[in-house]
C-alpha positions, 0 to 999 in steps of 0.5 A: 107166338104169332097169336100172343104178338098180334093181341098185346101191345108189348114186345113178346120176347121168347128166352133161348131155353123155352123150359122156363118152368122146370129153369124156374125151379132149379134157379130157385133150388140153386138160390137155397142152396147158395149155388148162385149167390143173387139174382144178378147170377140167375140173370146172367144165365138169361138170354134171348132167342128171339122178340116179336114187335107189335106191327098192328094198330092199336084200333084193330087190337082193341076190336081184336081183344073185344072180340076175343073176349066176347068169345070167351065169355060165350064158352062160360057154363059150357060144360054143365057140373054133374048134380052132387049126391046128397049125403047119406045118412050114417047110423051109429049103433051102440054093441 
């Protein structure tokens, strides 16, 4: 988390259960069913583990990023597509 808290000017905040993908989905499961009545229910379930402040000024973030980005418009066409194969051609033949 340390990498994300130094690039964002938010607060990163990481939730006591950290499988917030498969959560995501049995929230959701539980709303279709009526297992939980509304958000409000889900939300309760919710809490955190732990939060991390922005501390960097706010120009060395910016020449962070900007640097960062730099980095990952250089990665761009790194791994070169194979060529697609034309078509072949299918002949029909009336028996």
């Amino acid at each position: 988390m340390r990498g994300v808290q130094r690039l964002t000017p938010e607060p990163v905040v990481r939730p006591v259960i950290k499988e917030t993908t498969a959560v995501g989905a049995a929230y959701a499961a539980g709303l279709a069913v009526g297992y939980f009545q509304d958000l409000d229910d889900l939300c309760a379930n919710w809490s955190v583990d732990k939060t991390w402040n922005p501390q960097m000024e706010e120009s060395k973030r910016a020449s962070m990023y900007q640097s960062w980005k730099k980095a990952v418009t250089r990665t761009f066409g790194w791994i070169e597509e194979p060529a697609a194969e034309p078509e072949k051609t299918r002949v029909i033949t009336a028996n």
